[in-house]
C-alpha positions in Angstrom: 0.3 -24.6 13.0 -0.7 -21.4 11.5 -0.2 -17.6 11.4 -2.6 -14.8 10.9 -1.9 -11.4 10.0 -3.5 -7.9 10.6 -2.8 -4.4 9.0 -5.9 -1.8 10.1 -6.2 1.9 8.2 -3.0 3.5 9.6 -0.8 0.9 8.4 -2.1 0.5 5.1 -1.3 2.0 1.9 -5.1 3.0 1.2 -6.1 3.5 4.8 -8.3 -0.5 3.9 -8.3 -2.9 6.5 -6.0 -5.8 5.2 -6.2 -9.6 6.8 -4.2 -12.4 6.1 -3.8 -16.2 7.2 -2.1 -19.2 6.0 -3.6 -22.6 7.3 -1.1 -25.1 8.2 -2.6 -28.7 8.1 -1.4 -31.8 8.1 -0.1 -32.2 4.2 -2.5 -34.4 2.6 -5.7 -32.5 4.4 -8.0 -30.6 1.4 -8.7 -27.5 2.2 -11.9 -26.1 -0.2 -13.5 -22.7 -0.7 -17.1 -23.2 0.7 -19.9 -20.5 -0.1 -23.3 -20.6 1.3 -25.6 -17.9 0.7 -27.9 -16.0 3.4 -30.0 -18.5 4.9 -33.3 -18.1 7.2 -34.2 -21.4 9.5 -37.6 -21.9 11.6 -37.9 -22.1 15.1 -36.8 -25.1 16.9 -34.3 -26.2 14.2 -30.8 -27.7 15.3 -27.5 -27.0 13.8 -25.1 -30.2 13.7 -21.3 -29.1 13.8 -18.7 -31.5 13.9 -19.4 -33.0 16.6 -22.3 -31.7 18.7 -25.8 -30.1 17.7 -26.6 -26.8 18.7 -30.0 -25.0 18.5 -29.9 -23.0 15.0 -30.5 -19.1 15.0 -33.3 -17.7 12.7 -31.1 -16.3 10.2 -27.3 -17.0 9.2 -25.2 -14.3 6.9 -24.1 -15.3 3.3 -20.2 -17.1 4.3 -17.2 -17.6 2.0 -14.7 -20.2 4.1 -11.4 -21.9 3.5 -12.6 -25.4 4.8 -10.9 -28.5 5.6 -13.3 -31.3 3.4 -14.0 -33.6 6.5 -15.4 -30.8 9.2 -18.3 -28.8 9.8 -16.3 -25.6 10.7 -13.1 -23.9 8.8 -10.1 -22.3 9.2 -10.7 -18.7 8.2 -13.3 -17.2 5.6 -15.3 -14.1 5.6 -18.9 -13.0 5.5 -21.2 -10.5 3.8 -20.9 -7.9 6.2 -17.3 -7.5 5.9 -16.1 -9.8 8.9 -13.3 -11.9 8.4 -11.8 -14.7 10.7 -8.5 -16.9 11.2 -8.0 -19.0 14.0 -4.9 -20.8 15.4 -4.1 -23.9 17.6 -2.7 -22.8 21.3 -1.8 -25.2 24.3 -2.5 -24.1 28.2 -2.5 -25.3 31.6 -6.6 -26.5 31.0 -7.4 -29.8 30.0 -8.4 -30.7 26.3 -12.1 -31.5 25.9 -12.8 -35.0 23.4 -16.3 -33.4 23.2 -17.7 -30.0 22.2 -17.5 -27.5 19.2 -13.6 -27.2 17.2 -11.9 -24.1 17.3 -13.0 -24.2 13.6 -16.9 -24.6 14.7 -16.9 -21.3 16.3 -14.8 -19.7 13.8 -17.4 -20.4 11.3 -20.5 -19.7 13.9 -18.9 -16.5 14.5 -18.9 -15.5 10.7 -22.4 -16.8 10.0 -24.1 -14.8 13.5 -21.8 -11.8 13.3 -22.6 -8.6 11.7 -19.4 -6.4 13.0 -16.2 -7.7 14.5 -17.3 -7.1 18.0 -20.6 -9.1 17.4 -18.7 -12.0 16.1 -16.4 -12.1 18.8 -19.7 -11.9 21.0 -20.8 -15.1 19.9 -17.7 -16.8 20.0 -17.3 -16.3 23.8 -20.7 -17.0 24.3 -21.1 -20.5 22.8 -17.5 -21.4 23.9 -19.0 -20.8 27.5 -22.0 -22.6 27.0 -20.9 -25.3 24.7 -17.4 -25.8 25.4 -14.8 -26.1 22.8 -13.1 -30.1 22.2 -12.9 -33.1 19.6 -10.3 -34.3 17.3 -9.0 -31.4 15.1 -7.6 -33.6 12.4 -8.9 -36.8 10.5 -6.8 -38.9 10.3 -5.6 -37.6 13.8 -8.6 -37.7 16.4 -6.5 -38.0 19.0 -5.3 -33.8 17.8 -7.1 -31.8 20.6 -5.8 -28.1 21.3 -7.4 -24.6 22.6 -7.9 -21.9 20.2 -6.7 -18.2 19.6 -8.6 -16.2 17.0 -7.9 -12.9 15.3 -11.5 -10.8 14.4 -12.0 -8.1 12.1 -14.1 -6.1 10.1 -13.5 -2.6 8.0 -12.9 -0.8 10.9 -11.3 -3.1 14.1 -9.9 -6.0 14.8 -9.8 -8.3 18.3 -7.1 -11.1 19.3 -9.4 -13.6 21.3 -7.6 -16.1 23.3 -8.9 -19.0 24.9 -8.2 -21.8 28.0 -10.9 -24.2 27.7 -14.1 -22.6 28.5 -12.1 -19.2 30.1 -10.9 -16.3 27.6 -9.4 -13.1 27.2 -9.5 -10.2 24.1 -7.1 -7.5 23.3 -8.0 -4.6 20.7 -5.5 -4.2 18.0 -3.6 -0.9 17.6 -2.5 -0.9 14.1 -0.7 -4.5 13.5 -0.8 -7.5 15.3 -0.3 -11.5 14.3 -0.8 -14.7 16.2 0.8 -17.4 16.0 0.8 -21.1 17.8 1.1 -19.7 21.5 -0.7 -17.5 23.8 0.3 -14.0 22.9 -1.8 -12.0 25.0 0.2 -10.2 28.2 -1.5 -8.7 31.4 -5.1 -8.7 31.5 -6.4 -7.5 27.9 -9.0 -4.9 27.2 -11.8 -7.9 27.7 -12.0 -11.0 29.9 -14.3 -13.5 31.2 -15.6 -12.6 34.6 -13.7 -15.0 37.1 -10.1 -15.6 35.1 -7.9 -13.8 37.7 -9.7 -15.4 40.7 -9.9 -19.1 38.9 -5.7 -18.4 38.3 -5.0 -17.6 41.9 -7.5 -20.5 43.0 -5.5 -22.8 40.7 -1.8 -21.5 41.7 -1.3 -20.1 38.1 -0.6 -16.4 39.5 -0.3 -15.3 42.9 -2.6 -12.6 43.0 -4.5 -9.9 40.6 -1.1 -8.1 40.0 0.9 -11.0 39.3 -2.2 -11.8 36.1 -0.2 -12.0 32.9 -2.5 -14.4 30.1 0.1 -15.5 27.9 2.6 -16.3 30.9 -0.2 -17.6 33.3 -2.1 -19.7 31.2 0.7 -21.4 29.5 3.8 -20.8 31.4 5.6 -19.5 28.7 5.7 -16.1 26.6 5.6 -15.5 22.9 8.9 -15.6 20.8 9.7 -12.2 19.5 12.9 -13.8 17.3 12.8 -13.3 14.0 13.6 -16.3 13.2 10.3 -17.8 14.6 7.2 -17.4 13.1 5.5 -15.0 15.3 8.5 -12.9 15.4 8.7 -12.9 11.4 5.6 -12.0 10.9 5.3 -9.2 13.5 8.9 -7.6 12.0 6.9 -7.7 8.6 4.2 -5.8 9.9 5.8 -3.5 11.6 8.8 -2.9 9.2 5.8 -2.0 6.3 3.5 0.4 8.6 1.8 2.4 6.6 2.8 0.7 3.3 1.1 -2.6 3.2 -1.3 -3.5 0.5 -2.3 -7.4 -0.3 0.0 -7.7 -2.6 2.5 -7.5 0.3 0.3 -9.3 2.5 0.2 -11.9 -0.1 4.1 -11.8 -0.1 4.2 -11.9 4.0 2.3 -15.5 3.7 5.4 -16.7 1.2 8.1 -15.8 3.2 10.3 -18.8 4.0 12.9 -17.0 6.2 10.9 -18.3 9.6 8.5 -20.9 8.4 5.6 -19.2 7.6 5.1 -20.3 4.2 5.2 -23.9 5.3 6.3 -26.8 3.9 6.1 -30.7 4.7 4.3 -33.2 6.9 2.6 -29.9 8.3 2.2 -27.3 4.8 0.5 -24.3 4.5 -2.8 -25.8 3.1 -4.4 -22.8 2.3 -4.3 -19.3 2.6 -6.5 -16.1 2.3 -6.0 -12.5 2.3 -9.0 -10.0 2.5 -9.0 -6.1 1.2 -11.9 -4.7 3.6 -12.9 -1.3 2.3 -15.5 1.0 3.7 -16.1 2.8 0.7 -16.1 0.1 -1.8 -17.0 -3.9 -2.0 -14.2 -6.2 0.4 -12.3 -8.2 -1.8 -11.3 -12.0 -0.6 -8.3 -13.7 -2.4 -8.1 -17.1 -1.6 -5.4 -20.1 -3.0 -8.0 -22.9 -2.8 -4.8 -24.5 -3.4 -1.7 -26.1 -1.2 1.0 -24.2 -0.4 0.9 -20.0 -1.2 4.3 -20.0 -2.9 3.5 -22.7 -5.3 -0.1 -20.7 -5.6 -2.4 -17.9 -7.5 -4.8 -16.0 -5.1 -7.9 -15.8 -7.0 -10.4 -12.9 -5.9 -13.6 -13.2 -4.3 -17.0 -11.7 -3.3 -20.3 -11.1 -2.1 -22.8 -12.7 -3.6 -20.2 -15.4 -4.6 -22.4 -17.1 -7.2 -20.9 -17.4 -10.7 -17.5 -17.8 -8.8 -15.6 -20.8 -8.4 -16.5 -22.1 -4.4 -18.0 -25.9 -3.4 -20.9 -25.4 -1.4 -19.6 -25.6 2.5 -18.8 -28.8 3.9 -18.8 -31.6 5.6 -18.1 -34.3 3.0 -17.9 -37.8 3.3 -14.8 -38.8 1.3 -12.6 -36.4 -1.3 -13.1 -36.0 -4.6 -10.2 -36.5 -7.3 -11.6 -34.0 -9.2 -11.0 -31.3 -6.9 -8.7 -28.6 -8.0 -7.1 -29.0 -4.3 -6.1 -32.4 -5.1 -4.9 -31.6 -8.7 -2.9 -29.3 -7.9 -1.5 -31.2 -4.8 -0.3 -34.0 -7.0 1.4 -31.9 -9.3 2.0 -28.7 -8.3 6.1 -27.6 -8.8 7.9 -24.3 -9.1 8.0 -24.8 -12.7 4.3 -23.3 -13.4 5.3 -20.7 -10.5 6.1 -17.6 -12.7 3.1 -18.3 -14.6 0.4 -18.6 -11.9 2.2 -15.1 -9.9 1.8 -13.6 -13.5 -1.9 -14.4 -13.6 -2.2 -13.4 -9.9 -0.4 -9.8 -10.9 -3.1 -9.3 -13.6 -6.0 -10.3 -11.5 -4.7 -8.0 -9.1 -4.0 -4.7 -11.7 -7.9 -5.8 -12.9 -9.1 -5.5 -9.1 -7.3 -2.8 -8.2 -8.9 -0.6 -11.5 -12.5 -1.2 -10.3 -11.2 -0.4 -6.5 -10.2 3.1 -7.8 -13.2 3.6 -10.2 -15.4 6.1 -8.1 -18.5 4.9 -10.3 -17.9 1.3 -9.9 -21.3 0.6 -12.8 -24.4 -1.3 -11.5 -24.2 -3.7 -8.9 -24.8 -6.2 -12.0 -22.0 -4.9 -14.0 -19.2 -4.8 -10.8 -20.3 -8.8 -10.1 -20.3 -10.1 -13.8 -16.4 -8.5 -13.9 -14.9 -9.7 -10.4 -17.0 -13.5 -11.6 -15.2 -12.9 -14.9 -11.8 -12.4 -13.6 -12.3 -15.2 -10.9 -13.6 -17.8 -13.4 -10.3 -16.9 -15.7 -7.5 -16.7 -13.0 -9.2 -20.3 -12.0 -9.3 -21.8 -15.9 -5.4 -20.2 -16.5 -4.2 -22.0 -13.4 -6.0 -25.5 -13.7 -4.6 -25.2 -17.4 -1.3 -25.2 -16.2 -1.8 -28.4 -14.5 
């Protein structure tokens, strides 16, 4: 269960790209911030993902990733080139796989072998076809299996990819979209996989090329455009703010409670990042690194990410009690809430000053002030614990 969010220039306050996702995980499943830096491999050498090994590529991009502790893949993160990634758990007609790469896998392949939006979603498509997607998605859960919808972008587009096992479809986004726990995409897309109408037809899913609608086909049923469902909350919030939205406000769409998207128990919104992509200036990342958004502080991220607070990427063998995840699991509460969004505002203000400084200082200078206010936002909150 999740929901990811997408605002590109013309419905933004500052003409940014702006990207949100909340991760909703099964309650008691840490979710870390992960950094890795740019990494070259040799020849020959073989990647090992959660479940399967894959032949490595020469050279990876530097990744920052929300990432559940146990896997090899994540939920949503962003890389040095200004590509971000959120991906959501979908049901179809196609049978679930026990074997191949999560939803999570590619997510993360994408980020690390895409340069541009389009180049990430590339990849995707191309290892899902080759390697197939499958496995448990949950620890304690192997038995979890689902397909995968993903929403791509970078400073200047953004792609909904949706899959049914190995087949998949892509529509371009406008100005807003969001995606939610359902196929979402109607009629045949801007991209598909050569073969989906005529694999339909030959399974009785649609009765001919005309008849092809993806979200309707593939899973029998269409998205919810209520309001009081998630994907019908968060596409009124979009739309209601086009032209307006900033990440403060995207920061504020991840809270709401009116529909479930800020969730709450067995299943809880386990993490939660919202990136600022620029052209002009550096892309900001703000992630929670902790449970729940509304009982959260975004802190701000970037590239390089050393000298910020970030575990280097996962998996791990058993979690840590140290953690600030699992601090603040154990005793987060409302109480420290006014706090935490007063430390958040003034990390924001702080961001926002070097966004509008045309002269942002050396490259040295800009780094040693977003690691300064990361490193603070971090110590005030784990303070309050």
């Amino acid at each position: 269960m999740c929901d990811t969010l997408i605002a590109l220039g013309e419905a933004t306050e500052d003409g940014s790209v702006i990207f949100g996702k909340n991760s909703d995980r099964p309650q008691d499943e840490v979710q870390l911030i992960t950094y890795a830096p740019r990494t070259t491999y040799s020849k020959g050498d073989e990647l090992k993902c959660t479940y399967i090994s894959i032949p490595q590529v020469k050279e990876t991009a530097a990744i920052l990733l929300s990432q559940p502790w146990w896997m090899w893949g994540a939920e949503m993160g962003a890389n040095e080139y200004g590509v971000v990634i959120g991906n959501e758990a979908i049901y179809t007609n196609e049978p679930l796989r026990n074997k191949g790469l999560l939803g999570m896998d590619l997510l993360r392949l994408g980020l690390e072998r895409g340069k541009n939006a389009i180049d990430a979603l590339k990849n995707i498509t191309a290892l899902l076809e080759k390697y197939h997607q499958g496995g448990g998605c949950a620890y304690h859960e192997s038995g979890w299996t689902y397909h995968n919808s993903f929403l791509i972008a970078d400073t200047k587009k953004a792609y909904v990819l949706e899959t049914a096992d190995d087949w998949w479809i892509v529509e371009k986004v406008k100005d807003v979209r969001s995606i939610s726990n359902g196929a979402s995409i109607r009629g045949k897309g801007d991209m598909r996989r050569e073969g989906i109408i005529q694999y339909a037809v030959e399974k009785n899913y649609c009765t001919d090329d005309e008849d092809f609608d993806f979200a309707l086909t593939f899973s029998g049923s269409l998205p919810s455009t209520s309001p009081y469902s998630r994907s019908g909350r968060s596409a009124l919030l979009l739309n209601e703010n086009k032209g307006k939205i900033t990440p403060k406000m995207m920061m504020d769409f991840l809270r709401d409670h009116e529909a479930g998207i800020c969730m709450h128990g067995g299943f809880e919104s386990t993490g939660s990042q919202v990136s600022h992509l620029t052209k002009e200036t550096k892309s900001f990342h703000w992630f929670t690194g902790t449970t729940i958004p509304c009982l959260s502080a975004y802190k701000p991220y970037g590239f390089p990410a050393e000298g910020q607070k970030c575990y280097p990427p996962g998996p791990y063998s058993e979690i840590d009690p140290n953690w600030s995840w699992v601090k603040h699991s154990k005793k987060k509460s409302r109480k420290i809430m006014p706090k935490l969004r007063k430390y958040e505002d003034e990390a924001l203000s702080r961001i926002n000053e070097m966004i509008k400084k045309k002269e942002q200082g050396t490259k040295t200078e800009f780094m040693r002030n977003l690691n300064q206010i990361n490193n603070e936002i971090w110590q005030k909150s784990e303070n309050l614990l």
